[in-house]
TORTORZA-834101 format. One line per 3 residues: number of its first residue (from 1); their letters; for each residue x, y, z of N, C-alpha, C. Coordinates in Angstrom, 3 decimals. Layout:
<pts>
NUM	a	X:Y:Z:X:Y:Z:X:Y:Z | ...
</pts>
This chain:
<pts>
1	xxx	0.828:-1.199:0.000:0.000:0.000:0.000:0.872:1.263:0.000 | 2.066:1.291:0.692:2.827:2.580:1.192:3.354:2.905:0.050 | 4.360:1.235:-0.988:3.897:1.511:-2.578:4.041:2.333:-3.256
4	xxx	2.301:1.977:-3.314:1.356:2.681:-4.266:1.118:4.091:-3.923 | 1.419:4.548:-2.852:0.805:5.475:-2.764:1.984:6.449:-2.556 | 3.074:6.056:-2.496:4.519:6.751:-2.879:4.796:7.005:-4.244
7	xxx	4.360:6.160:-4.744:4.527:6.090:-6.930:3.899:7.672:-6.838 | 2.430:7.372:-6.621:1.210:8.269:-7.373:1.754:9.712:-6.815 | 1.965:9.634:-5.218:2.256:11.494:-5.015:3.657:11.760:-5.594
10	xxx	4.711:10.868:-6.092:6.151:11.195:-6.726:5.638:11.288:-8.444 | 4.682:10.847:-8.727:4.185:11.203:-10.202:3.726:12.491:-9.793 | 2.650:12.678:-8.900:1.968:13.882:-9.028:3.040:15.074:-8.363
13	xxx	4.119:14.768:-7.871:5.300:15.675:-7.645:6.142:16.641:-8.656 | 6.210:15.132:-9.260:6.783:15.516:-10.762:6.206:16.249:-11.496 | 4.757:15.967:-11.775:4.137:16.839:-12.623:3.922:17.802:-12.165
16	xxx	3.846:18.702:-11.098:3.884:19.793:-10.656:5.159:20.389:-10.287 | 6.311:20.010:-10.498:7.580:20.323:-10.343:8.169:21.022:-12.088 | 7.725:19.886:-12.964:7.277:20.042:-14.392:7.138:21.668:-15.059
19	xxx	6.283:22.369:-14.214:5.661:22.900:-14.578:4.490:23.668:-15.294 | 3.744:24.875:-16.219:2.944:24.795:-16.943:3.073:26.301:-17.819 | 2.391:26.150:-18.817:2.607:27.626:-19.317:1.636:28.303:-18.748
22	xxx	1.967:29.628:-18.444:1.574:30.917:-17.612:1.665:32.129:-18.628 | 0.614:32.300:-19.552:0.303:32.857:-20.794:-0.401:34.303:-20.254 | 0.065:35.871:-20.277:-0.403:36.422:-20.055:-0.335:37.759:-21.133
25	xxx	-1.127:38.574:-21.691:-1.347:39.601:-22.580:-1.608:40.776:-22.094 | -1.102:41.997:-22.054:-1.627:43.466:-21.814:-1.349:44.355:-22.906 | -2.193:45.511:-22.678:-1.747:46.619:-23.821:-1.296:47.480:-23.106
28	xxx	0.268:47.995:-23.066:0.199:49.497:-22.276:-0.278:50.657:-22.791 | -0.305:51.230:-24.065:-1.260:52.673:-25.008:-1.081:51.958:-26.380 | -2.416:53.087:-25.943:-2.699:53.123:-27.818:-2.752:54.752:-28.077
31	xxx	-2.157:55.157:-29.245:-2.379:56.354:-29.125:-2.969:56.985:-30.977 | -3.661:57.784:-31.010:-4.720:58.284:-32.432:-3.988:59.612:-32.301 | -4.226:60.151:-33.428:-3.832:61.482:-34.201:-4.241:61.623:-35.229
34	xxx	-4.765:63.095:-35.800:-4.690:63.624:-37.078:-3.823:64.112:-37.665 | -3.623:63.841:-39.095:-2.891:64.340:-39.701:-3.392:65.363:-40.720 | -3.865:67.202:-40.815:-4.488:67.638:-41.277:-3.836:68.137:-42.795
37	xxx	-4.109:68.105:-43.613:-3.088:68.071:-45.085:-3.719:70.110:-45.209 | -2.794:70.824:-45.609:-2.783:72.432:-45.952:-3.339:72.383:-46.730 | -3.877:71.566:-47.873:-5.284:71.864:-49.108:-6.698:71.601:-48.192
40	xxx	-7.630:72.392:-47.737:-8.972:72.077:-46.964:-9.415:70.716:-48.135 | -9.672:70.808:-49.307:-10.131:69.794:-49.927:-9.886:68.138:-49.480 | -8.895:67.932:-49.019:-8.436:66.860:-48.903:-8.583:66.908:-47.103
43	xxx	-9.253:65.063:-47.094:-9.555:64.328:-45.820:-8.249:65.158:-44.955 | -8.216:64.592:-43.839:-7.443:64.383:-42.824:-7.014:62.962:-42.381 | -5.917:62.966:-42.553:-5.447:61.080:-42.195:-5.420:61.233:-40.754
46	xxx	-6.067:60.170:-40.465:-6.235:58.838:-39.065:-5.103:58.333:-38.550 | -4.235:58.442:-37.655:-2.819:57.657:-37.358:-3.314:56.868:-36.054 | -3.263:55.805:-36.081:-3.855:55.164:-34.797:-2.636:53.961:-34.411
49	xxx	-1.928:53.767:-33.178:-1.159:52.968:-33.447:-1.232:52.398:-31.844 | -0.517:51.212:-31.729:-0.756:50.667:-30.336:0.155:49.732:-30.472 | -0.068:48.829:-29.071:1.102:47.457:-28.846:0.179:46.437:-27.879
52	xxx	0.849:45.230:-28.493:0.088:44.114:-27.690:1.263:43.934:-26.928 | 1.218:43.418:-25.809:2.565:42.375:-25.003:1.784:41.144:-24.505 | 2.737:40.020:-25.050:2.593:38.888:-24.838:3.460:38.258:-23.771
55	xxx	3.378:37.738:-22.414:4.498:37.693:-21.545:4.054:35.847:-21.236 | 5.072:35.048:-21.865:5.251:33.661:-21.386:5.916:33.347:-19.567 | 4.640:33.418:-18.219:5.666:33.739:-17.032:5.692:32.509:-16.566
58	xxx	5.299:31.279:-17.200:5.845:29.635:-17.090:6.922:28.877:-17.249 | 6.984:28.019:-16.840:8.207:27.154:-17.046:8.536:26.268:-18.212 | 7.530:26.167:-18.745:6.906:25.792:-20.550:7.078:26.396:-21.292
61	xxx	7.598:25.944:-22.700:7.387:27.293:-23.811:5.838:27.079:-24.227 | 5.162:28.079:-24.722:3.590:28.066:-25.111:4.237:27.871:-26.743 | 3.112:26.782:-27.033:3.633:26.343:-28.326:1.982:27.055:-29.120
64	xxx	2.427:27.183:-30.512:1.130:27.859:-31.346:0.547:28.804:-30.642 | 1.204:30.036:-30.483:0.413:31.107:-30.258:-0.189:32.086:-31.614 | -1.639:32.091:-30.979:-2.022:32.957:-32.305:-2.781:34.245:-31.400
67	xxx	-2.354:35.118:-32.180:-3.274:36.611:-31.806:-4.207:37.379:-32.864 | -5.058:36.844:-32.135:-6.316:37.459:-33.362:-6.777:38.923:-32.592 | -7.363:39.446:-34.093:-8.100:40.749:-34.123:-9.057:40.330:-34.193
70	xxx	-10.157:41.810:-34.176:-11.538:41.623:-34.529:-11.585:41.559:-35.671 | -12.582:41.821:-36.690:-12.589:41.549:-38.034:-12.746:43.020:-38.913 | -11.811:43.471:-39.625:-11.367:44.813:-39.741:-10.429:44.191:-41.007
73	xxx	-10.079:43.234:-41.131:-8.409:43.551:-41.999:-7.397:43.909:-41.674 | -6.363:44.153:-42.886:-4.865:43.744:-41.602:-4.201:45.582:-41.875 | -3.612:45.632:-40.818:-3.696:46.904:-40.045:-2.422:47.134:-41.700
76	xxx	-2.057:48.492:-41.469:-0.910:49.133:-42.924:0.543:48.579:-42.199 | 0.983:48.207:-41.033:1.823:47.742:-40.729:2.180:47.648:-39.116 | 3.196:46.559:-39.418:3.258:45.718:-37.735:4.855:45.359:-37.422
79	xxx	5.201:45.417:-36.385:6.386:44.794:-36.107:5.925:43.800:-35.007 | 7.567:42.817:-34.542:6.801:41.988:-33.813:8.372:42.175:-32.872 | 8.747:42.649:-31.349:9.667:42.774:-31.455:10.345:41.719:-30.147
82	xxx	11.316:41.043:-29.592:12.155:40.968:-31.269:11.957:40.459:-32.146 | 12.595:40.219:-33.118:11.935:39.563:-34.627:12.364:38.308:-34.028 | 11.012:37.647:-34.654:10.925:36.307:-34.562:10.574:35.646:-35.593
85	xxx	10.688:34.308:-35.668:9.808:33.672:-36.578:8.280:33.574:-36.682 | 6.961:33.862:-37.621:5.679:34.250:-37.585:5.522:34.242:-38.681 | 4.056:34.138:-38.954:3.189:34.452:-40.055:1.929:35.245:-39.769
88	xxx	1.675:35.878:-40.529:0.230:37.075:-40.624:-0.611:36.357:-41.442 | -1.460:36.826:-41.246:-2.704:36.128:-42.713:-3.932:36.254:-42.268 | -5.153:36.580:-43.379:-6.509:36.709:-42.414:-7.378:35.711:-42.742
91	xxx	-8.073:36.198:-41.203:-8.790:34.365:-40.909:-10.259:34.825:-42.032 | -11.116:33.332:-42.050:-12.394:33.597:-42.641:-13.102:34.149:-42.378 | -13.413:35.176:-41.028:-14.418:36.210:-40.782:-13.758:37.360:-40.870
94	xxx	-12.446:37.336:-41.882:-12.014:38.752:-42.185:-10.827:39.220:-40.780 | -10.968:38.697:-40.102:-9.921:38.719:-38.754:-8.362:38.723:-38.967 | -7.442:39.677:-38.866:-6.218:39.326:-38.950:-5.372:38.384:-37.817
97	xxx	-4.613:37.450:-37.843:-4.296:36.331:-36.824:-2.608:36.642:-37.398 | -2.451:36.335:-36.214:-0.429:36.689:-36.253:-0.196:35.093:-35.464 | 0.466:34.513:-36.454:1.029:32.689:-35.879:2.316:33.173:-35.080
100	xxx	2.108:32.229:-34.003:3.845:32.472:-33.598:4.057:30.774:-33.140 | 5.014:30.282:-33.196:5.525:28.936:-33.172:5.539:28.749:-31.630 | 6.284:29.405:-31.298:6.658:28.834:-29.836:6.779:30.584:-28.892
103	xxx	6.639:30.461:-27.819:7.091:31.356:-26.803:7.993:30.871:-25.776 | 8.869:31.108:-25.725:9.861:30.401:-24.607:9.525:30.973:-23.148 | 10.312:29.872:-22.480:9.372:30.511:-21.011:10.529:32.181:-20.499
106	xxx	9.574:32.821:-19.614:10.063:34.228:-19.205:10.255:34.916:-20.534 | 9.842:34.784:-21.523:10.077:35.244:-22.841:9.072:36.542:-23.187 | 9.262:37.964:-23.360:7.991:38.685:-23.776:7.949:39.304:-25.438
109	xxx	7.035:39.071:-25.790:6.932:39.739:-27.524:6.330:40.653:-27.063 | 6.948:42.113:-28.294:5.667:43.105:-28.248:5.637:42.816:-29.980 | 4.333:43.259:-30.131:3.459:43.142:-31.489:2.942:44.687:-31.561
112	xxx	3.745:45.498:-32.195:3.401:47.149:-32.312:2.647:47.517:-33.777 | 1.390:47.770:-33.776:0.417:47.242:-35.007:0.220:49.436:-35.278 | -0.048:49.878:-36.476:0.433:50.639:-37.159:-1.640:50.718:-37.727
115	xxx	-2.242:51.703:-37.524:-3.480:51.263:-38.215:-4.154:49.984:-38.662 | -4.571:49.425:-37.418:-5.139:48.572:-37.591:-6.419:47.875:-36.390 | -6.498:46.738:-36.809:-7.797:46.599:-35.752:-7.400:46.084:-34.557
118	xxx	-8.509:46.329:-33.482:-8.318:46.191:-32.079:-7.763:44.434:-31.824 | -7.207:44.130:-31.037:-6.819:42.554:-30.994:-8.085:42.389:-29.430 | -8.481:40.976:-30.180:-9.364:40.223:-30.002:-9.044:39.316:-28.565
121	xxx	-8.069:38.396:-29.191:-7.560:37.222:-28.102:-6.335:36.645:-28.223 | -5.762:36.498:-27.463:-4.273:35.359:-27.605:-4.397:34.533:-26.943 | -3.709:33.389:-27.742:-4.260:31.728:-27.167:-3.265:31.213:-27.323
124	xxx	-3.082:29.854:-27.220:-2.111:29.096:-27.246:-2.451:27.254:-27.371 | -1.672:26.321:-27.930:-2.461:25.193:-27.700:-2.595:24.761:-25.917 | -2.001:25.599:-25.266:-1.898:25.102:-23.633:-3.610:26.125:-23.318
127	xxx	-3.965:26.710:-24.085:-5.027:27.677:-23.676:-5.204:29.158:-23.791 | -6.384:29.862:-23.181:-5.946:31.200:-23.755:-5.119:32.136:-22.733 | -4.385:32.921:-22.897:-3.509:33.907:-22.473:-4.749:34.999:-21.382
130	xxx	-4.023:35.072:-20.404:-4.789:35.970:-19.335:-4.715:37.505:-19.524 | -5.382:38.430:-19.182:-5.251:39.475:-19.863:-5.123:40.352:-18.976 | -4.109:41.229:-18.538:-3.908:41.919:-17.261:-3.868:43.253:-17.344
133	xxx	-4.837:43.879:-16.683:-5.069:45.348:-17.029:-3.635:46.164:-16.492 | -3.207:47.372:-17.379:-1.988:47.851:-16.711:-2.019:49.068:-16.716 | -1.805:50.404:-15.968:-1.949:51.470:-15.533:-0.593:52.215:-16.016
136	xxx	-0.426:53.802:-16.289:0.616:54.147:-16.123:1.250:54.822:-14.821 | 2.012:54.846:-14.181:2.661:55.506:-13.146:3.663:55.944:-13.301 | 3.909:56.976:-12.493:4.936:57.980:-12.392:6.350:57.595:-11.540
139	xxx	7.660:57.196:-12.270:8.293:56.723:-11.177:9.815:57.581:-10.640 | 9.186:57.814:-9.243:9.910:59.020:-8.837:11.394:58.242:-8.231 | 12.372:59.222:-8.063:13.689:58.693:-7.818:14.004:57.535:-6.249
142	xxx	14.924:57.268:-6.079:14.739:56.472:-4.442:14.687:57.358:-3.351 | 15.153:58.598:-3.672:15.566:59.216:-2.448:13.921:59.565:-1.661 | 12.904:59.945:-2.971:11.606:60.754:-2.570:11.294:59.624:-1.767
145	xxx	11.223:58.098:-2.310:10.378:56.595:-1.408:11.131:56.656:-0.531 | 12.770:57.068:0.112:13.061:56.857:1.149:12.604:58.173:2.422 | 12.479:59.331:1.415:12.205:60.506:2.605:10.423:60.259:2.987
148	xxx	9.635:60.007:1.942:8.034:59.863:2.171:7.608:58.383:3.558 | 8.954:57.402:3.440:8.748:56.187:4.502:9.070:56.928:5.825 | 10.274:57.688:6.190:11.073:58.098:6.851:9.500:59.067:7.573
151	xxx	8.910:60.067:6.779:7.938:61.074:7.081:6.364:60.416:7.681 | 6.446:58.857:7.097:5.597:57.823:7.403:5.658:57.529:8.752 | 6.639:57.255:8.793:7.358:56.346:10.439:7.399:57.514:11.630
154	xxx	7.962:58.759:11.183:7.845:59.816:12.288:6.584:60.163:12.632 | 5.729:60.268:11.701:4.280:60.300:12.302:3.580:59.474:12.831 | 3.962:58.202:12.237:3.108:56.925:13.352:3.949:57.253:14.776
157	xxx	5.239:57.173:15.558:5.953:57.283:16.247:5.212:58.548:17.139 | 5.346:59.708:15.886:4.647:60.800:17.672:3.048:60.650:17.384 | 2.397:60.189:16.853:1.180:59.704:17.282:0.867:58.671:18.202
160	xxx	1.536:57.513:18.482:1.980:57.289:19.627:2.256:57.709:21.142 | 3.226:58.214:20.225:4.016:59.596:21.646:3.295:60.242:22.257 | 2.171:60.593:21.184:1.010:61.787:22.031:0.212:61.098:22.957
163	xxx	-0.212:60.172:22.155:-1.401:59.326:22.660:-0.761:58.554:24.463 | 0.443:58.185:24.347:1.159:57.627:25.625:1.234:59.303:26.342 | 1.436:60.243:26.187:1.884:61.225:27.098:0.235:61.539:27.462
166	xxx	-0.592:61.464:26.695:-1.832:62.044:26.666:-2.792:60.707:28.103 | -2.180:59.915:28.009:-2.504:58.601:29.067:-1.904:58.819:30.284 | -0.799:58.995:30.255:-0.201:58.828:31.518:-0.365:60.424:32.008
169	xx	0.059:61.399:31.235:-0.390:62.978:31.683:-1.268:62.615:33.174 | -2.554:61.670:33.265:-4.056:62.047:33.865:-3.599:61.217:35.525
</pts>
């Protein structure tokens, strides 16, 4: 019995030692502009441009990743950086899909798309890629995080202080 039941948790050890792919996608901006041409007759061009990031944070490479758009057609141009091996091509509901072979693990692509349509989903044959909302912030030097902790700590300290002098004072 002791066994069997040493095999199964050293299999199920293994396979969790193994690891899995940890497939995750964000956009940090997208950013639009006009471009107004000095003849009034003539439109105004549309510049719309953005970036996908694809971040492999598993111990697996994610094999067949594809990133689809909505269905729009394929944007005037794309990089994928760094260059990798890929293919572009659009799917049957008009959707542009970017193939990528493999993602190695801790590995991140950006996909910087040039007028084109919003991306849809990234998947993988391990499943689809998680999608993590991301904010911009402002990042100030060490000295400000060390004087703002320092200004933290002195005030918890004589709030304290008060509160003990304010006790025993009576």
């Amino acid at each position: 019995m002791f066994s069997a039941v040493a095999t199964i948790a050293s299999v199920l050890i293994a396979h969790w030692l193994r690891g899995k792919v940890n497939l995750i996608t964000y956009s940090p901006n997208t950013t639009s502009f006009q471009l107004k041409a000095s003849d009034t007759s003539v439109q105004p061009v549309t510049v719309r441009s953005g970036q996908v990031m694809v971040q492999n944070l598993g111990r697996q490479s994610a094999r067949n990743v594809q990133i689809t758009s909505v269905p729009g057609g394929v944007p005037a141009g794309y990089v994928i950086l760094p260059s990798i091996v890929h293919q572009s091509r659009l799917g049957d509901n008009n959707e542009w899909i970017v193939e990528i072979p493999f993602i190695a693990p801790k590995e991140t692509i950006t996909l910087q798309i040039l007028n084109g349509p919003n991306i849809d989903s990234v998947r993988s044959e391990d499943g689809a890629a998680r999608v993590v909302p991301v904010t911009h912030q402002r990042m100030f030097p060490k000295w400000v995080g060390v004087v703002v902790v320092v200004m933290m700590l002195w005030g918890t300290l004589s709030f304290f202080y008060l509160v003990a002098w304010l006790l025993l004072r009576q």
